[in-house]
C-alpha positions as CSV (number, residue, x, y, z in Angstrom):
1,X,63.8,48.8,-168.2
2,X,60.3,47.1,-166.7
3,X,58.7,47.0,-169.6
4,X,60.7,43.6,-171.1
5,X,60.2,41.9,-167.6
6,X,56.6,42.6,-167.4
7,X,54.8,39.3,-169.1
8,X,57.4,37.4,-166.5
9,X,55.9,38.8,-164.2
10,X,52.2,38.4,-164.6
11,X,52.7,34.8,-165.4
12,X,54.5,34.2,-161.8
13,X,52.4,36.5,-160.3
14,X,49.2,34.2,-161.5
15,X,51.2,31.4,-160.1
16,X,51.8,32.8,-156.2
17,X,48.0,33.5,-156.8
18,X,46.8,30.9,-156.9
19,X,49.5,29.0,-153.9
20,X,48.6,32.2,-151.4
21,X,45.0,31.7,-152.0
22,X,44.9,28.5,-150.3
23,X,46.6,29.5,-147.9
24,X,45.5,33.2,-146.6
25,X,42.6,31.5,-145.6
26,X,44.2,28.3,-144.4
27,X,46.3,30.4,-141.9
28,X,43.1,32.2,-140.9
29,X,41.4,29.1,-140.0
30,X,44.7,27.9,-138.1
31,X,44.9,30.9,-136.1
32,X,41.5,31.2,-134.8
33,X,40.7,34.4,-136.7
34,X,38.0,35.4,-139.2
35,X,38.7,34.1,-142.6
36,X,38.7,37.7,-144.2
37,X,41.6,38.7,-141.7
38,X,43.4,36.3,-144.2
39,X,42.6,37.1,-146.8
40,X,43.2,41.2,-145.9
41,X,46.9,40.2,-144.9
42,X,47.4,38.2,-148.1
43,X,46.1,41.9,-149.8
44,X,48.5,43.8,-147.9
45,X,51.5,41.6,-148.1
46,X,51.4,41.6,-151.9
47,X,50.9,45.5,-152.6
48,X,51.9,47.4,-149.6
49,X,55.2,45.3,-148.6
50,X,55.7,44.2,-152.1
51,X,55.5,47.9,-153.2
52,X,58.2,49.2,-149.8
53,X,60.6,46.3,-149.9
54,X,63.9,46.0,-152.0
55,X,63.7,42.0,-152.7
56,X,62.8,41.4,-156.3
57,X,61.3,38.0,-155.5
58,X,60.3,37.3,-152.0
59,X,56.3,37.6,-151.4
60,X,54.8,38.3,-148.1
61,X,51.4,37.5,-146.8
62,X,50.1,35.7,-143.5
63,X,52.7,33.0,-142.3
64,X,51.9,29.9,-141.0
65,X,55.2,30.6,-138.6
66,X,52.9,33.2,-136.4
67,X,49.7,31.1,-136.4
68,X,50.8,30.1,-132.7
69,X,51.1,33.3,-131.4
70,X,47.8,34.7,-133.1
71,X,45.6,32.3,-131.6
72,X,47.3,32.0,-128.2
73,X,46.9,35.8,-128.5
74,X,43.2,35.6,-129.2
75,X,42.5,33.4,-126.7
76,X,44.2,35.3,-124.0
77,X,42.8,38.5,-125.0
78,X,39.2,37.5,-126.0
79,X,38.4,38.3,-129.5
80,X,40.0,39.0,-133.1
81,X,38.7,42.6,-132.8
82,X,41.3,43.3,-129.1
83,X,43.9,41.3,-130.9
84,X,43.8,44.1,-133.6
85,X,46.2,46.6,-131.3
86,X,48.4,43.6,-131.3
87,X,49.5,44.0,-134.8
88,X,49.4,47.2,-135.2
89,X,52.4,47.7,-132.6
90,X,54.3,45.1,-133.7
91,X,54.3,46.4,-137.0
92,X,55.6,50.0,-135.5
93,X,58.2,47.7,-133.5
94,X,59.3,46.7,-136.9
95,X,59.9,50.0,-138.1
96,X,61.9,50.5,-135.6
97,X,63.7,47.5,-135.8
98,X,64.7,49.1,-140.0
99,X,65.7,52.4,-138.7
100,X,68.0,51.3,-136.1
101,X,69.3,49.1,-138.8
102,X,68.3,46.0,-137.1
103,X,68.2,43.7,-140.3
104,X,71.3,41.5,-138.8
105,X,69.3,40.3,-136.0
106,X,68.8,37.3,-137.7
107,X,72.7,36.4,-137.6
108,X,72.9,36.4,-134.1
109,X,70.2,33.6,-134.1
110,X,72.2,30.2,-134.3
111,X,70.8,27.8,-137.2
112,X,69.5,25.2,-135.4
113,X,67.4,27.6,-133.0
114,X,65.7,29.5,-136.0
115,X,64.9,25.5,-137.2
116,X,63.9,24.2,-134.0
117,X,61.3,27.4,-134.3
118,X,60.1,26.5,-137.7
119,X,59.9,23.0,-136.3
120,X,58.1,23.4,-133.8
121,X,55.7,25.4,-135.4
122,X,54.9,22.6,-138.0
123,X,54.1,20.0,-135.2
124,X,51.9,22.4,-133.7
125,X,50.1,23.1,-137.1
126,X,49.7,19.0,-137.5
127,X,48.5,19.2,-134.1
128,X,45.7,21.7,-134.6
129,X,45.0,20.5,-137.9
130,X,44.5,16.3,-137.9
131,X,41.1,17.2,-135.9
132,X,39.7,19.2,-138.6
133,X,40.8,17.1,-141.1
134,X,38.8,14.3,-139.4
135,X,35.5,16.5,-138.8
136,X,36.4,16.6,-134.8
137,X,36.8,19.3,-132.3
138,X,39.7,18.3,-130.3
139,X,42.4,16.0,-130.9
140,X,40.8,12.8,-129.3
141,X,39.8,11.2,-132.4
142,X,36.9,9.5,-131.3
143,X,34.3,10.9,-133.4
144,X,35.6,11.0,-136.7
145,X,33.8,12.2,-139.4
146,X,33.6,9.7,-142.3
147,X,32.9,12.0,-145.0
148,X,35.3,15.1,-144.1
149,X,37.7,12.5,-143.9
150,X,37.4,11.1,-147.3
151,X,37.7,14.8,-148.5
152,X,40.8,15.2,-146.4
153,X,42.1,11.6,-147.9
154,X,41.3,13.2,-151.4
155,X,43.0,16.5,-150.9
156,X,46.2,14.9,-149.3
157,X,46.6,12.2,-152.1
158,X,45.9,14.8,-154.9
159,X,48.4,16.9,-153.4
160,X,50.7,14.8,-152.6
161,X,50.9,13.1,-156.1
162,X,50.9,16.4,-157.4
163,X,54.6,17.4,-155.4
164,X,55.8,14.1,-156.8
165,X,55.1,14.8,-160.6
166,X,56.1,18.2,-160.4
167,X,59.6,16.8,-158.6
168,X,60.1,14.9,-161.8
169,X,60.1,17.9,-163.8
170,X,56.9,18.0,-165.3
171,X,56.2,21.1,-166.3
172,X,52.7,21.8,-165.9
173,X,52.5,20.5,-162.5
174,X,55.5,22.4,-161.6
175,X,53.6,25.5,-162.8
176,X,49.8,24.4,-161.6
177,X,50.1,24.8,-157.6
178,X,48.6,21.2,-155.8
179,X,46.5,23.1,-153.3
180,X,44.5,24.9,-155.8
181,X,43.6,21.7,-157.8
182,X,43.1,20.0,-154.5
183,X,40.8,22.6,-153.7
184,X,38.6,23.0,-157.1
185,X,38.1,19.0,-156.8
186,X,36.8,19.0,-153.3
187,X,34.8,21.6,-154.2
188,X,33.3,20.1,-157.1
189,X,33.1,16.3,-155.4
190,X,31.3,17.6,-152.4
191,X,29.0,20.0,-154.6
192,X,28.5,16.6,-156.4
193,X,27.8,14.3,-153.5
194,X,26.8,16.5,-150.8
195,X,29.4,15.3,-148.3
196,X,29.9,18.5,-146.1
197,X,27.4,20.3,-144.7
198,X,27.7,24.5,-144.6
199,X,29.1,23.9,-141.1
200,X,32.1,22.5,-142.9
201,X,32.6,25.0,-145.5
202,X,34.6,28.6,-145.2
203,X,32.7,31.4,-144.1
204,X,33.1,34.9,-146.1
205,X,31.1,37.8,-145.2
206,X,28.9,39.2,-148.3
207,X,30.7,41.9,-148.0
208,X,34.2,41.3,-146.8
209,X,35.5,45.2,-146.5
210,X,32.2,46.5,-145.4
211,X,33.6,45.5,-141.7
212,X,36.9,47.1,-141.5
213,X,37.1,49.8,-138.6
214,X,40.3,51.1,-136.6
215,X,41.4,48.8,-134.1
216,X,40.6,50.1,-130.2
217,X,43.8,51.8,-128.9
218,X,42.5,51.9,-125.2
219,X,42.5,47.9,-124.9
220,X,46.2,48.3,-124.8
221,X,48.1,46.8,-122.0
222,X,51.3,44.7,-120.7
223,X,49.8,41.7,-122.5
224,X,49.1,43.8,-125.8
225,X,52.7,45.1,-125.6
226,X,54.2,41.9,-124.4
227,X,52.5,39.4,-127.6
228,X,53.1,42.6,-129.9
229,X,56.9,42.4,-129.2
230,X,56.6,38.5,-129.9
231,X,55.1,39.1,-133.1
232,X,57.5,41.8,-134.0
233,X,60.7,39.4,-133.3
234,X,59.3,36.5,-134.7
235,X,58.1,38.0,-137.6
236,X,61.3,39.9,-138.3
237,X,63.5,36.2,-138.2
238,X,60.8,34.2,-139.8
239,X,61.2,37.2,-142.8
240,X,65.1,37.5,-142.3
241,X,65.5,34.0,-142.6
242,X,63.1,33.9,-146.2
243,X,65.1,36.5,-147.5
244,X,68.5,34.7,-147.1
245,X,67.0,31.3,-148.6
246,X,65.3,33.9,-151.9
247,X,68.3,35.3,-152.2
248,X,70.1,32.0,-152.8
249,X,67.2,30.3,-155.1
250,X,67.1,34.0,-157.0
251,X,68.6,33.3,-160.4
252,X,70.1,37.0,-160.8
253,X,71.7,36.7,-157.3
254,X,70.4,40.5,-156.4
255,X,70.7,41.4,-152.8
256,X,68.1,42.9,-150.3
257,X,68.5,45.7,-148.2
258,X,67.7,43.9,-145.0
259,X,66.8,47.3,-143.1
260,X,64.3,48.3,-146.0
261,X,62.8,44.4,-145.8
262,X,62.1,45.1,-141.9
263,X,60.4,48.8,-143.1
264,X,58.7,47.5,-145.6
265,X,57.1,44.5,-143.2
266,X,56.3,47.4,-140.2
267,X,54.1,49.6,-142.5
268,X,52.6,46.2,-143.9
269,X,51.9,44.7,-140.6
270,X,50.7,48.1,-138.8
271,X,48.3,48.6,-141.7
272,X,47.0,45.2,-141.6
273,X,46.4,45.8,-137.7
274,X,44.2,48.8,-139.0
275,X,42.3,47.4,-141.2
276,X,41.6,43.7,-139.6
277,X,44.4,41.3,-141.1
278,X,46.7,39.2,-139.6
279,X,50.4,39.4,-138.9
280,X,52.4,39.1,-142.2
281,X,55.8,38.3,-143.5
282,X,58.0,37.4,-145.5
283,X,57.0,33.7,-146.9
284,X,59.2,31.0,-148.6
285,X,56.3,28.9,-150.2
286,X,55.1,32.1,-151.9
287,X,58.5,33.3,-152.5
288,X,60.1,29.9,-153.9
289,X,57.1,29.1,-156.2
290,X,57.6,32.9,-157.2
291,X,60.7,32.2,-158.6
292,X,59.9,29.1,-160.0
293,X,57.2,30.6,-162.1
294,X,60.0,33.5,-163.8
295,X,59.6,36.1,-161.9
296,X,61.7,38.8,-162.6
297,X,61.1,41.9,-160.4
298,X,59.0,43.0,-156.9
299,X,56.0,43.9,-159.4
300,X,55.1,39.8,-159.5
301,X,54.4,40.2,-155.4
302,X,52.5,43.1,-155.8
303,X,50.8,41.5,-159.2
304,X,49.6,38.5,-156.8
305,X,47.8,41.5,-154.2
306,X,46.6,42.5,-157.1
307,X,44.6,39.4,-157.9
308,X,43.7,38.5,-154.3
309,X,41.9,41.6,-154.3
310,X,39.9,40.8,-157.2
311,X,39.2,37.3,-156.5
312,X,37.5,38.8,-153.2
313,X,35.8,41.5,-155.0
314,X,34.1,39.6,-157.5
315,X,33.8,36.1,-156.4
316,X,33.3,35.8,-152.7
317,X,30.5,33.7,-153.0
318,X,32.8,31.1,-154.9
319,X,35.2,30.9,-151.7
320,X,32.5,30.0,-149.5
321,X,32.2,26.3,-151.0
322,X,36.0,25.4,-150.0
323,X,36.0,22.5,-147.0
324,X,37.5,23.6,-144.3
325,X,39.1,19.9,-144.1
326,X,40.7,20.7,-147.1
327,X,42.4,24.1,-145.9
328,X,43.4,21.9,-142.9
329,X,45.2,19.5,-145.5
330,X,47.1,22.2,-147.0
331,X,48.4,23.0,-143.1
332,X,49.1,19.8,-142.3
333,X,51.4,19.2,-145.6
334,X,52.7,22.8,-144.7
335,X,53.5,21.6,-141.1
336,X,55.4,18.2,-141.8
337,X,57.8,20.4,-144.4
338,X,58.9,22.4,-141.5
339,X,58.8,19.4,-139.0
340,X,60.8,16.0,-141.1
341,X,62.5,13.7,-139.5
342,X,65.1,14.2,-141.7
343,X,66.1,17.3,-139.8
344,X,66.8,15.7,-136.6
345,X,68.9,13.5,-138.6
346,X,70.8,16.9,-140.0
347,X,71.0,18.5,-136.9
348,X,72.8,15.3,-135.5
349,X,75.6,15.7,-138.7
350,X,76.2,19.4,-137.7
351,X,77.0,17.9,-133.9
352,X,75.8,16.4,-131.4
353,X,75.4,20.0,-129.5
354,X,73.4,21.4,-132.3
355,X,70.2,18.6,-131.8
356,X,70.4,19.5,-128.1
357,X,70.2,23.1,-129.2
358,X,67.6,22.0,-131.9
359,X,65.5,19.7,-129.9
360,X,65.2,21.9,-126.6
361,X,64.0,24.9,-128.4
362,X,61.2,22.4,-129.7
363,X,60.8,21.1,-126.4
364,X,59.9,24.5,-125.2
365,X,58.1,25.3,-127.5
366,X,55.4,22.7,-127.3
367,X,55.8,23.3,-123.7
368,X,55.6,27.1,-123.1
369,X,55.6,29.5,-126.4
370,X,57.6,30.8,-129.1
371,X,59.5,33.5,-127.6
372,X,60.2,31.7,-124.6
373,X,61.3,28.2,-126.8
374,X,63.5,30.9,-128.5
375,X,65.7,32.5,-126.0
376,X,65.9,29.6,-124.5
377,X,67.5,27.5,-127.4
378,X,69.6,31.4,-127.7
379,X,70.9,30.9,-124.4
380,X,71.5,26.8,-124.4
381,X,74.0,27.9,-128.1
382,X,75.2,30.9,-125.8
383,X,76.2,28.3,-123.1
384,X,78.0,25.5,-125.4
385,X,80.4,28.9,-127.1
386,X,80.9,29.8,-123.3
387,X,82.3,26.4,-122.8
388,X,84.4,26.4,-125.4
389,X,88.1,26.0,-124.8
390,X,89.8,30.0,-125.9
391,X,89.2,33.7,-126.8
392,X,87.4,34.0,-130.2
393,X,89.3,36.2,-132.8
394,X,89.5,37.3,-136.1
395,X,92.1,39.5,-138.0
396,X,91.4,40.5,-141.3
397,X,94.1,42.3,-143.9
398,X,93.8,43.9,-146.9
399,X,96.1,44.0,-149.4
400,X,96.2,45.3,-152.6
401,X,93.3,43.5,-154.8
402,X,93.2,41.2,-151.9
403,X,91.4,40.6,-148.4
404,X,92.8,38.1,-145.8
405,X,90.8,36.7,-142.6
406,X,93.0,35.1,-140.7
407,X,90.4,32.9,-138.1
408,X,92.4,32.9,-134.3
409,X,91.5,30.2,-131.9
410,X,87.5,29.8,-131.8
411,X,84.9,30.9,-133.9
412,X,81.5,31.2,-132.6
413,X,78.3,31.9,-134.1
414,X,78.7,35.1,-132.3
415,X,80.9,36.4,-135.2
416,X,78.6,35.4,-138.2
417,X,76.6,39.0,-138.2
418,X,80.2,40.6,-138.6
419,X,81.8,38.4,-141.1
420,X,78.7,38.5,-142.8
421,X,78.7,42.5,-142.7
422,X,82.8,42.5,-143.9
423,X,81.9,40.1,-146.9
424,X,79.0,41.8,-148.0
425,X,80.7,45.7,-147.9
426,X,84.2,44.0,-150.1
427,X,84.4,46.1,-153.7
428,X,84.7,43.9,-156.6
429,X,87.4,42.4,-157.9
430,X,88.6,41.2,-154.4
431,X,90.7,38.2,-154.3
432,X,89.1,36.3,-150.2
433,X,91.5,34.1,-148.5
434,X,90.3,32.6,-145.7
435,X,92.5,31.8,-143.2
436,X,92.2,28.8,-140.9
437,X,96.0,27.3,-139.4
438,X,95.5,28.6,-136.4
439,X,91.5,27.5,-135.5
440,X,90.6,25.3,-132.7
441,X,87.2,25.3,-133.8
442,X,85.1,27.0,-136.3
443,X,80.8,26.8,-135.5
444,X,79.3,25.1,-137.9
445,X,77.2,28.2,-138.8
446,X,80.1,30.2,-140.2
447,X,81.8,27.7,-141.9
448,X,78.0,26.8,-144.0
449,X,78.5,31.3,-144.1
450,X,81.3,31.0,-145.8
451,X,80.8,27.7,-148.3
452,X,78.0,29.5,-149.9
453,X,79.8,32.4,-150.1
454,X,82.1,30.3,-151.9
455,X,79.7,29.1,-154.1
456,X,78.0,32.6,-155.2
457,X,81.6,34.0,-155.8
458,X,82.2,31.4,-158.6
459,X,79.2,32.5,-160.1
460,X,80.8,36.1,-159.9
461,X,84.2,35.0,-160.7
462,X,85.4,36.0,-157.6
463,X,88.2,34.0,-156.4
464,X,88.1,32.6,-152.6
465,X,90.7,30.3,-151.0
466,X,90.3,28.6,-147.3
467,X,93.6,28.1,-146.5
């Protein structure tokens, strides 16, 4: 049954290669952490979580989503080395999380709070980034480096015209990630010219294993536990949230058990804490261009480990010529995907409530940190469905070959994890009728729940009616 699938597979798997490499060390860099740490969760996220997880196509490695909390963490505990515990306990909080089946957590997060966190996280990335890119140290922009910034200038327009060619269907480009051409021309340009000085380049250790020791268990205390639990939470959505947009993009429509996805990230995450990577989960770059490239089955993600290990192994000298301003680039094209104006402009369709929900969990964000942004943006949504006029209900009937949810008064986000459940658990051949005569209001969370639903049952040939 694998055999058939596996030259798909190695051909996608060369693919999210060649996008994670970029990128492990990219987040590295953005997080404050050694450069191998990247690399190491990038490792780890390909073999260990690819081999524990049910999802046939999403790929996990070190997310640009936690880069925030990393280097916060860092800083406020002193070095990479103390920040080790960190990760290991949030990866045991995770497998908890899977064995008290915890993998609907993510439905009780309204929309616009889990995108005010991704939003947030991108203008933070630009943020950190632009200095870099310009050869500075902070974000004043008074000594900027002319020739790091014509790298930079190179790497954006390469990579940038690169997305628009591949948008237009050209194949190659579509196949060829922009970040690893943008990469192999700044390497070759400054090896050329002599632009960048070693200061600028990455920094790999000879030998980048020969380091790795158990993290020290008797550093841990409240602050330990406290940034673990972030990790674990934010980790958890940020993968929860990846599944849910791979399973949409996935052309064979398979499922993932949710529960297994949150194991499978735990004993990835707590051995990356051992051995001296950073925090990983599941990611949608990796996972989308995945699926782009054909991939058919979970051996693609562990594939790409595969190669990450043996790019280290046998040319770590080759990664040290990379810019740094050129990893920066690839953040700061990473950050304005999750950050476009465009989405205020979508939040404001979905109602007026949702951009206050949106833009206050940003707000926080930027002000405070992620957790804190978080349940605060939870607890503004929690405050608008308090408001709301009614008791929320909902009735469903079966019938025969059929299944009736007859919607009473107000529906919140509050009921998406259980009509989520109940849709998920109906045997085939079900006839759905939604039923909405008697709604006030409906969140617009369940009603986008239950228009894709719509949508995957045609390709099923399930009938659904919203009545």
């Amino acid at each position: 049954m694998i055999k058939p699938q596996v030259q798909f597979d190695v051909k996608s798997s060369i693919v999210v290669f060649l996008v994670a490499l970029p990128l492990c060390l990219g987040v590295a860099l953005a997080s404050g952490a050694p450069l191998a740490s990247g690399l190491i969760a990038g490792i780890i996220g390909g073999i260990v979580v690819g081999f524990f997880s049910s999802s046939q196509v999403s790929v996990s490695g070190p997310a640009a989503g936690l880069t925030v909390i990393v280097a916060s963490g860092i800083a406020q505990l002193g070095s990479f080395e103390k920040f080790a515990p960190v990760i290991l306990l949030a990866g045991l909080v995770q497998i908890l999380f899977g064995l008290v089946k915890g993998g609907s957590i993510g439905d009780y997060f309204p929309t616009a709070v889990i995108k005010g966190m991704l939003a947030a996280i991108g203008l933070i990335l630009i943020i950190k980034q632009l200095p870099i890119a310009l050869g500075e140290t902070s974000f004043s922009l008074t000594n900027i480096q002319g020739n790091v910034a014509f790298i930079s200038l190179l790497s954006l327009t390469i990579m940038l015209g690169w997305d628009k060619l591949a948008a237009k269907g050209k194949t190659f480009f579509q196949l060829v990630p922009g970040p690893l051409i943008a990469v192999l021309v700044s390497i070759l340009v400054n090896e050329i010219f002599h632009l960048i000085g070693s200061e600028g380049l990455v920094h790999l250790p000879a030998a980048i294993f020969s380091g790795l020791k158990f993290p020290d268990l008797t550093v841990i205390n409240f602050s330990v536990v406290q940034i673990s639990l972030t990790i674990a939470v934010v980790a958890s959505l940020e993968t929860l949230l990846c599944i849910d947009a791979a399973e949409k993009i996935d052309p064979f429509k398979r499922k993932t058990d949710k529960n297994k996805e949150l194991l499978a990230q735990g004993v990835g995450n707590a051995l990356s804490g051992l051995l001296g990577g950073l925090p990983i989960t599941a990611v949608i770059v990796r996972s989308s261009a995945n699926v782009a490239a054909g991939a058919r089955t979970k051996y693609s993600a562990i594939f790409h480990g595969c190669w990450i290990l043996i790019c280290v192994l046998l040319i770590p000298n080759f990664l040290n010529l990379i810019p740094l301003a050129t990893l920066a680039c690839v953040l700061l094209l990473v950050g304005y995907k999750l950050t476009k104006p465009v989405f205020f402009v979508e939040m404001w369709h979905r109602g007026w409530h949702q951009l206050i929900i949106f833009s206050v969990t940003i707000g926080v964000i930027l002000a405070t940190d992620l957790l804190k942004g978080i349940f605060c943006g939870l607890a503004l949504a929690i405050l608008f469905e308090l408001r709301a006029p009614g008791i929320s209900c909902l009735e469903v009937v079966h019938e025969d070959d059929k299944v009736h949810f007859k919607f009473i008064k107000d529906v919140s986000f509050l009921h998406k994890a259980a009509i989520t459940k109940m849709l998920n658990e109906l045997s085939e051949g079900k006839c759905v009728y939604f039923h909405g005569m008697q709604l006030v209001r409906i969140h617009v969370d369940v009603h986008e729940l239950i228009s894709d639903y719509q949508e995957e049952a045609k390709k099923k040939n399930r009938e659904v009616f919203f009545i």
